[in-house]
Wavefront OBJ file of the C-alpha trace (Angstrom):
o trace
v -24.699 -48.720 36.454
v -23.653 -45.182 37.608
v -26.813 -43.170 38.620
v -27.016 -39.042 39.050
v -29.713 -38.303 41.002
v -30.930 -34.259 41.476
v -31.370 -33.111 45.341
v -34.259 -30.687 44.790
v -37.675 -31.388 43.465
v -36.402 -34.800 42.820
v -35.606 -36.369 46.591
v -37.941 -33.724 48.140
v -40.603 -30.897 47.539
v -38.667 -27.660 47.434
v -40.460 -25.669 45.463
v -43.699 -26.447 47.494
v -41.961 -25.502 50.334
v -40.632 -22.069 48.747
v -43.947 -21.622 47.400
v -44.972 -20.720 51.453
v -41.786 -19.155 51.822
v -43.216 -16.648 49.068
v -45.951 -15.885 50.737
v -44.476 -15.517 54.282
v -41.653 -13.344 53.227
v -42.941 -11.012 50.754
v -46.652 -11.680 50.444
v -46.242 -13.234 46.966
v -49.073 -15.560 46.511
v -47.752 -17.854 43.883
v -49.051 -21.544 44.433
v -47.000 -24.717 43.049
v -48.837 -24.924 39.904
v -48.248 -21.551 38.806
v -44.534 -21.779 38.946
v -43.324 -21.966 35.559
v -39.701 -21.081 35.797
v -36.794 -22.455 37.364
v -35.466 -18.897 37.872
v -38.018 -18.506 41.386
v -37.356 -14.979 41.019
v -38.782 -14.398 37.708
v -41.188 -16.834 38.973
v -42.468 -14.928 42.394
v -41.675 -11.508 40.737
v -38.492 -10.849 43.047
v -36.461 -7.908 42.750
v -32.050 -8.668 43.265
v -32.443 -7.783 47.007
v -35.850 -9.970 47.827
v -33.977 -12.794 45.432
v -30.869 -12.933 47.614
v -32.857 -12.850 50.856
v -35.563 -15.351 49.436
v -32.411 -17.689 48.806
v -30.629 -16.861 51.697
v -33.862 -18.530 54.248
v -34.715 -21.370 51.732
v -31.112 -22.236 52.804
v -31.192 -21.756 56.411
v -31.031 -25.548 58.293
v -34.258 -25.385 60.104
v -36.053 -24.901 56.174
v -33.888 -27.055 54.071
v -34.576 -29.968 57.050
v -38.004 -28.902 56.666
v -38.622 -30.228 52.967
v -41.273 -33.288 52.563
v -39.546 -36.127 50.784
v -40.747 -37.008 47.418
v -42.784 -39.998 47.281
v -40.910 -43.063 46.767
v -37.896 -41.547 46.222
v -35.598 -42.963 49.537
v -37.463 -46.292 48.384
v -35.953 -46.337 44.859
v -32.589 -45.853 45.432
v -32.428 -47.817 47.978
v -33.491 -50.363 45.481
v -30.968 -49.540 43.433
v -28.512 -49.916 45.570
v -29.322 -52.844 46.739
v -29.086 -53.775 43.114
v -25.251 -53.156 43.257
v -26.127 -49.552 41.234
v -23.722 -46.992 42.115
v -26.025 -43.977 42.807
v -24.859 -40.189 43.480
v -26.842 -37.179 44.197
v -25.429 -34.429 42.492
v -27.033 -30.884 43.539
v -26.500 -27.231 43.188
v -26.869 -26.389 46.349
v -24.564 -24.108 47.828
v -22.067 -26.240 49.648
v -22.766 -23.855 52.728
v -25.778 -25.844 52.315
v -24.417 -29.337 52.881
v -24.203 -30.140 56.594
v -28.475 -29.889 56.430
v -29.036 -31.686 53.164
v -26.422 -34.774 54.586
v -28.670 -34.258 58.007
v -31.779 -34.387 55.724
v -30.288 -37.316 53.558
v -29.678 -39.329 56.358
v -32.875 -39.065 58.266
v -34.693 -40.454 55.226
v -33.034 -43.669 55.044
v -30.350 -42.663 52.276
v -27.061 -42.745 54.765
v -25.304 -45.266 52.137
v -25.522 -42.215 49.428
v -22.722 -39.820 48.323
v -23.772 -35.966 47.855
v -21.996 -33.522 45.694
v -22.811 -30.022 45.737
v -21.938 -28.779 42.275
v -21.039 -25.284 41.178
v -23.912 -25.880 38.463
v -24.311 -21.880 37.908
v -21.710 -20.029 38.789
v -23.823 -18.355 42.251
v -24.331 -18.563 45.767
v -21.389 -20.984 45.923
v -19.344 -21.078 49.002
v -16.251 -23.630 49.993
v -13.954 -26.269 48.120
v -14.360 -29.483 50.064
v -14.382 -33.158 48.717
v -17.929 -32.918 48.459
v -17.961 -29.701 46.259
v -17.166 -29.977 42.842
v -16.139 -27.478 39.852
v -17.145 -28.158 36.341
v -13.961 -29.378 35.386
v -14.602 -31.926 38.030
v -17.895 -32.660 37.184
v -16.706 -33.341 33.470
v -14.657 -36.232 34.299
v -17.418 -38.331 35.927
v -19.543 -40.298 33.896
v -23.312 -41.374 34.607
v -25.417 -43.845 32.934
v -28.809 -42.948 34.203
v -30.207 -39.248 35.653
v -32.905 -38.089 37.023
v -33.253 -34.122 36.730
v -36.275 -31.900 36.860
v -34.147 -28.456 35.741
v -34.263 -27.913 31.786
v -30.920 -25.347 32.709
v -28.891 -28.207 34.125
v -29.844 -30.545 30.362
v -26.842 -28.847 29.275
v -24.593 -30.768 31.917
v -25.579 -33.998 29.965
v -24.207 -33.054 26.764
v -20.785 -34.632 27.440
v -22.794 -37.591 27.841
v -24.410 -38.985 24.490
v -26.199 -42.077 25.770
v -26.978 -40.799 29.265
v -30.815 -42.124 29.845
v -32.307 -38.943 31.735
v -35.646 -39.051 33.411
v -37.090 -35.746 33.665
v -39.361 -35.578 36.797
v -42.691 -33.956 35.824
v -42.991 -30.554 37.428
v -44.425 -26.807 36.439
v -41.669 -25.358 35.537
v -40.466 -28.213 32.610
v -43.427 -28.964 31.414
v -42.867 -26.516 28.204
v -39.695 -27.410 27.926
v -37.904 -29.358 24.553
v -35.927 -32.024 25.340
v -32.616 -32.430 23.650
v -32.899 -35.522 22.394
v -34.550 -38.838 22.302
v -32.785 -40.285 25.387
v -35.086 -37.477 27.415
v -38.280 -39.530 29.326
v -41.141 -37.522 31.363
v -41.637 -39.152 34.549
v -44.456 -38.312 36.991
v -43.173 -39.577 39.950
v -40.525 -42.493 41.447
v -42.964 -45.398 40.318
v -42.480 -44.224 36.840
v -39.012 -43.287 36.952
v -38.839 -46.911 38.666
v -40.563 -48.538 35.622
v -38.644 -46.403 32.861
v -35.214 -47.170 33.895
v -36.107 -50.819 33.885
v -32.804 -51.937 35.963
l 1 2 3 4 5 6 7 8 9 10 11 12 13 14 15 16 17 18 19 20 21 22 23 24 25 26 27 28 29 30 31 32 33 34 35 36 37 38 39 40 41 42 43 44 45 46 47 48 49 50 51 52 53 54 55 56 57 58 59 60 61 62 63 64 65 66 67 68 69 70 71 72 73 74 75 76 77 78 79 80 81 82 83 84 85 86 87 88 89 90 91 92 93 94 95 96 97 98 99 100 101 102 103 104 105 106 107 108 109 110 111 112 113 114 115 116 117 118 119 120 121 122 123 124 125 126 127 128 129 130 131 132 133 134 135 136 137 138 139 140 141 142 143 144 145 146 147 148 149 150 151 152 153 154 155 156 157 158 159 160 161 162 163 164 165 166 167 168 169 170 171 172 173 174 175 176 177 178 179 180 181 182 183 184 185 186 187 188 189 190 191 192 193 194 195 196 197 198
């Protein structure tokens, strides 16, 4: 089974960590809970300028090897793998980005796992490597199984009519329709664990 698996909120806490970041930067006190977008700068209230600075340090090394790991997440796929699954993490990161998030990747145990930074929305995108991929790119690889917390990257499934997606539980989805039946809320690892069921 081939197996898409998200970088952030999904393999670690970004959004907690951006939620300090916030705070430190531009004295916007907007906790976890209380961010209900995906866009962080409708969510923290961020003109263009604080936006591109705001995104700018939450990409900076030292923060992006900063980020907690998700509970049970390294542990899952490495059952997976073990399983014989074929598992990729597939992230919008810029690719500017990627030296860290391998760094980060390997430090928690998940060395045997490919990363692809993918030009998901068209910003903040830097570099064409074999680790960066286009849309067009993208398009030609086919998952089984993903597990996605952003209700703006369910429209990278479409090609994909029985794709099984796990949605991890987080603020910013939880108001969020999901396209169609195939769509399961998890809460954490354990669950997404139990709903795959491989």
């Amino acid at each position: 089974m081939k197996i898409y698996v998200d970088f952030d909120d999904c393999l670690c806490e970004t959004a907690r960590s951006f939620s300090k970041l916030g705070m430190e930067m531009f004295g916007k006190d907007v906790p976890y809970e209380k961010i209900r977008f995906f866009d962080l700068d409708r969510s923290f209230s961020l003109n263009s300028e604080q936006f591109e600075k705001f995104m700018e340090r939450g990409h900076e090394p030292d923060v992006l090897l900063s980020y907690e790991e998700t509970p049970g997440a390294s542990e899952v796929i490495n059952e997976w793998i073990a399983e014989g699954h074929d598992v990729n993490i597939i992230t919008g990161r810029p690719f500017s980005s990627y030296g860290p998030s391998r760094q980060w990747l390997d430090e928690h145990g998940l060395e045997a796992v490919p990363m692809y930074c993918l030009n998901k929305y068209g910003d903040r995108f830097y570099g064409r490597n074999s680790y960066s991929l286009e849309l067009e790119d993208y398009y030609r690889m086919k998952f089984d199984l993903a597990v996605e917390d952003s209700p703006k990257a369910f429209k990278f499934f479409d090609h994909l009519p029985d794709l099984k997606v796990m949605v991890f539980d987080r603020p910013w989805n939880r108001e969020c329709t999901f396209p169609n039946a195939n769509y399961t809320r998890c809460r954490d690892w354990e669950s997404i664990r139990r709903t795959a069921g491989l």
